[in-house]
LOTOR-140472 format. One record per residue (C-alpha): residue number from 1; residue in one letter; x, y, z. Coordinates in Angstrom, 1 decimal. Layout:
rec num NUM&residu A&px X&py Y&pz Z
...
***
This chain:
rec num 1&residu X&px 19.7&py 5.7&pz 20.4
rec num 2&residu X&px 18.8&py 3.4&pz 17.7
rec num 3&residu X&px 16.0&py 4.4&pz 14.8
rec num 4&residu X&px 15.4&py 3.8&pz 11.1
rec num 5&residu X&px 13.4&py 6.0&pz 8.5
rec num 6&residu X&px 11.5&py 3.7&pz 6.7
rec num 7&residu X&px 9.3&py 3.8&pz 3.7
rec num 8&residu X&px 5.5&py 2.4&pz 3.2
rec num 9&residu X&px 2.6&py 3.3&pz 1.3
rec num 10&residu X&px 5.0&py 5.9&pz -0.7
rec num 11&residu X&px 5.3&py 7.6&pz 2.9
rec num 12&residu X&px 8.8&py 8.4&pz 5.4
rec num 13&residu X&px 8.4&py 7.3&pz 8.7
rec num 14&residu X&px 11.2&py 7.7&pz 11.7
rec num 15&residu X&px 10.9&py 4.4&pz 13.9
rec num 16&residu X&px 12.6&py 4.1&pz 16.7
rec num 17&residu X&px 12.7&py 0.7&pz 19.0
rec num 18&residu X&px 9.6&py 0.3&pz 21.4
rec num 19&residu X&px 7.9&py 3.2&pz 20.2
rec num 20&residu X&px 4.8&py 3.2&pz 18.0
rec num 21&residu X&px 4.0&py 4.8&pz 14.3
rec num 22&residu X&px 0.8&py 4.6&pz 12.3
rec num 23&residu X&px 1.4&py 3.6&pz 8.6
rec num 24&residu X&px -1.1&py 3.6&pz 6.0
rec num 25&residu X&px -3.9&py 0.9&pz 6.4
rec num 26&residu X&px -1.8&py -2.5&pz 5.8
rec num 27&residu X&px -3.8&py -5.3&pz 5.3
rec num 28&residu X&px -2.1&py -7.8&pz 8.2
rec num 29&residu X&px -4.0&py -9.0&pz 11.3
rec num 30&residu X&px -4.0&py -7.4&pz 15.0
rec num 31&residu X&px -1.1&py -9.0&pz 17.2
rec num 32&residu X&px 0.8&py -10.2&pz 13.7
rec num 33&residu X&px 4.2&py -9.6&pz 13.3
rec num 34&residu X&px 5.4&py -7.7&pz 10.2
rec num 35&residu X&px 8.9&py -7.1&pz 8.9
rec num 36&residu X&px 9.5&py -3.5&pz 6.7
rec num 37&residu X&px 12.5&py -4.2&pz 4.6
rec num 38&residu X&px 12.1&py -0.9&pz 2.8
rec num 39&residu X&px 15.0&py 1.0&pz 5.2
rec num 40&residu X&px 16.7&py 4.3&pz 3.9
rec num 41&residu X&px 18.5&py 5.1&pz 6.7
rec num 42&residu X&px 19.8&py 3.5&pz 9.9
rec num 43&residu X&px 21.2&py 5.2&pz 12.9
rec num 44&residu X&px 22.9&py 3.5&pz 16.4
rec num 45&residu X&px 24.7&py 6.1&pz 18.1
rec num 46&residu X&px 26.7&py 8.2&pz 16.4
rec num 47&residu X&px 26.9&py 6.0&pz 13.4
rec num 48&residu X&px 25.0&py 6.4&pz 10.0
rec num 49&residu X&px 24.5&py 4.7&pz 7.0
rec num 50&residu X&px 22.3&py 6.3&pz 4.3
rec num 51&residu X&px 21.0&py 3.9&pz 2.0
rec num 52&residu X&px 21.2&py 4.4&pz -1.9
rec num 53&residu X&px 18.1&py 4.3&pz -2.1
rec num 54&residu X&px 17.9&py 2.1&pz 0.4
rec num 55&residu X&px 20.1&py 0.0&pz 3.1
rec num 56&residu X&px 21.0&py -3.2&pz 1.9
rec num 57&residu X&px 19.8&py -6.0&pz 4.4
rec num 58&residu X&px 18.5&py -3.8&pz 6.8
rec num 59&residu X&px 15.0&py -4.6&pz 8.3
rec num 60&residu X&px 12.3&py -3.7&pz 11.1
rec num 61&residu X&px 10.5&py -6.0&pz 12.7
rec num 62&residu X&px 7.4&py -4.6&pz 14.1
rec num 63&residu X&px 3.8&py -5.8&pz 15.7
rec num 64&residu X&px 0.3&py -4.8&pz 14.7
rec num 65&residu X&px -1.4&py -2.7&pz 17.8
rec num 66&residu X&px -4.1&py -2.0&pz 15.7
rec num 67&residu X&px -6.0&py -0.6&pz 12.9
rec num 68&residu X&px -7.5&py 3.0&pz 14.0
rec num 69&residu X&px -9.4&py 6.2&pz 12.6
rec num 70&residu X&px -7.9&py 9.6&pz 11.9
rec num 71&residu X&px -9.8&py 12.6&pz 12.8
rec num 72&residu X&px -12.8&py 13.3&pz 10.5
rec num 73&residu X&px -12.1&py 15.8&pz 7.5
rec num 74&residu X&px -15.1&py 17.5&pz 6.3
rec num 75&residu X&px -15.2&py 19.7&pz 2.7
rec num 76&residu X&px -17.7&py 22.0&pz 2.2
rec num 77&residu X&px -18.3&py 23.5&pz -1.4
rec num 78&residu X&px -20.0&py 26.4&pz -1.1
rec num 79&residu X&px -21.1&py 29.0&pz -4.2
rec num 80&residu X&px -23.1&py 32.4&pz -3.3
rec num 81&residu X&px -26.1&py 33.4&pz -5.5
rec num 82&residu X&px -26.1&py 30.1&pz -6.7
rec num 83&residu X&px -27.9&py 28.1&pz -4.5
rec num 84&residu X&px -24.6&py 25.4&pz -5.0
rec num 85&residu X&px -23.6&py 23.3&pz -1.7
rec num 86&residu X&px -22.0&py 20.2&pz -1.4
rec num 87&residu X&px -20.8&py 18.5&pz 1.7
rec num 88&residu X&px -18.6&py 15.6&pz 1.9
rec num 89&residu X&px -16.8&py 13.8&pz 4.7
rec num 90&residu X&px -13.4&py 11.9&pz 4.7
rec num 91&residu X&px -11.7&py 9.3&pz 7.9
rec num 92&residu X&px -8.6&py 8.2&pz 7.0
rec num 93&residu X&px -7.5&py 4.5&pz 8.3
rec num 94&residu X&px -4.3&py 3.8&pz 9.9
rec num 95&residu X&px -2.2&py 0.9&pz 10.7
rec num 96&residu X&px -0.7&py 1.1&pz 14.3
rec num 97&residu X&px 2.8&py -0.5&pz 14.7
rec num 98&residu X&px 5.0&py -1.3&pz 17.7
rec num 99&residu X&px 8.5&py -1.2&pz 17.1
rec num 100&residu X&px 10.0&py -4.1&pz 18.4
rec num 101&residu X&px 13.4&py -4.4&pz 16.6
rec num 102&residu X&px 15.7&py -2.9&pz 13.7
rec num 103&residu X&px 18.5&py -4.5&pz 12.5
rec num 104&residu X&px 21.0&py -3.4&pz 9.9
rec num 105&residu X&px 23.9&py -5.8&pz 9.0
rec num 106&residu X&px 27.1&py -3.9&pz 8.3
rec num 107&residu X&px 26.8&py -1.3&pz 11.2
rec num 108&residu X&px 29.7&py -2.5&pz 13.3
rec num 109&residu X&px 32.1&py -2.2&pz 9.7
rec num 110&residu X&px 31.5&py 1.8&pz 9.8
rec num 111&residu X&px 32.3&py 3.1&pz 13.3
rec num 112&residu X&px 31.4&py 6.4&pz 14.7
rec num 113&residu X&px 32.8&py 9.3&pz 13.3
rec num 114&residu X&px 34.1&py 7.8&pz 9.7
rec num 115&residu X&px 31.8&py 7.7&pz 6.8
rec num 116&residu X&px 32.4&py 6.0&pz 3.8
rec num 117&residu X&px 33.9&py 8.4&pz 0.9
rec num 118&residu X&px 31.4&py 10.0&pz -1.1
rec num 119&residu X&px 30.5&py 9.6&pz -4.9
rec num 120&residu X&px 32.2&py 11.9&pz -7.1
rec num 121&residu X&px 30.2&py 14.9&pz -7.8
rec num 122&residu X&px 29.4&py 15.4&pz -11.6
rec num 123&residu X&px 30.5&py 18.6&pz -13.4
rec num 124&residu X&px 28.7&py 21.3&pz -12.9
rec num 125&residu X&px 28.1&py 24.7&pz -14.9
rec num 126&residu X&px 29.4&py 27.7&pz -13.8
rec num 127&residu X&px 27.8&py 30.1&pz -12.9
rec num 128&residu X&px 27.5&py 34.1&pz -13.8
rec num 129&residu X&px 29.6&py 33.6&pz -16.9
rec num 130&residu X&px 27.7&py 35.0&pz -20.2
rec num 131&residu X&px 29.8&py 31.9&pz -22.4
rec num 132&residu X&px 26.5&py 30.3&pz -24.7
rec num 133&residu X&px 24.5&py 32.9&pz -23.6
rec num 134&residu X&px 22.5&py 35.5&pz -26.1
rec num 135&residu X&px 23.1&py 38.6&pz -25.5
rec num 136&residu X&px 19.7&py 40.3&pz -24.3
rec num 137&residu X&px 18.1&py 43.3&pz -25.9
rec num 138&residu X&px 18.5&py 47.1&pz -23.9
rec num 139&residu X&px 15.1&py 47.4&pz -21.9
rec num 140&residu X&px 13.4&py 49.9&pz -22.8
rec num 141&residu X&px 12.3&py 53.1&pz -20.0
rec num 142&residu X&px 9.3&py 52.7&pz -18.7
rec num 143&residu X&px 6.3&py 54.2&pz -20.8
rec num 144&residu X&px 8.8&py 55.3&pz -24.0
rec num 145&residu X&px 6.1&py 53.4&pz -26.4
rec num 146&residu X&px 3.4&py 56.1&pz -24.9
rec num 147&residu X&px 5.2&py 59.3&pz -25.0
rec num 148&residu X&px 3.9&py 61.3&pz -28.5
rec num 149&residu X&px 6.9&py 62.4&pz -30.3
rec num 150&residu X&px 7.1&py 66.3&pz -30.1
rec num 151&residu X&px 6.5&py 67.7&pz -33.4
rec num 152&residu X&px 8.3&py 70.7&pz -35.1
***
């Protein structure tokens, strides 16, 4: 199975090929083709190639459905005693795109089950060791500052 997650209007969507997504409203026309060159990760069988931060030449070529109406969100602000109400309403849009292909150069040169070696990892602290650490104070029992001191 072949799929993408791409990125648009600051969101992650997972598109796969013939199947639709709504995106943020984009401001295209209805039956135009649009190309999303923002790709972080590409998948075709059982290979994968995850972008840093995103896949170089990798793009997804998709058709505008149509632009359509998410559900109605109403907020209510309500106060007791104080005679305070406000109401307001909310519809997102959304774009609706049909997948119609993805393509990412550079998928036949990594083949199922290798993966290109990994960036080395930088140092990291240890952990549990007290080295560069001040020593903390005793803790105190619980209610010592109340307790009257007995007196001879």
């Amino acid at each position: 199975m072949k799929y993408a997650v791409v990125e648009t209007g600051g969101k992650q969507y997972v598109a796969r090929e013939g199947q639709s997504v709504e995106v943020d409203l984009l401001p295209v026309e209805v039956g135009s083709s649009i190309t999303l060159d923002s790709v972080l990760l590409a998948v075709d069988g059982t290979a994968v190639v995850v972008g840093r931060p995103g896949v170089d030449g990798a793009k997804v070529q998709a058709r505008v459905e149509g632009h359509v109406k998410g559900p109605k969100i109403v907020v209510y602000r309500y106060i007791p005693k104080e005679r305070f109400r406000r109401k307001k309403g909310h519809r997102q849009q959304y774009t609706r795109l049909k997948i119609e292909h993805i393509s990412f150069p550079g998928m036949g040169s990594v083949e199922a089950g290798e993966s290109e070696p990994a960036p080395p990892k930088p140092a990291s602290r240890q952990r549990g060791g007290t080295a560069g650490k001040a020593a903390k104070p005793a803790a105190k029992a619980p209610g010592a500052s109340r307790r009257k001191k007995a007196s001879a």
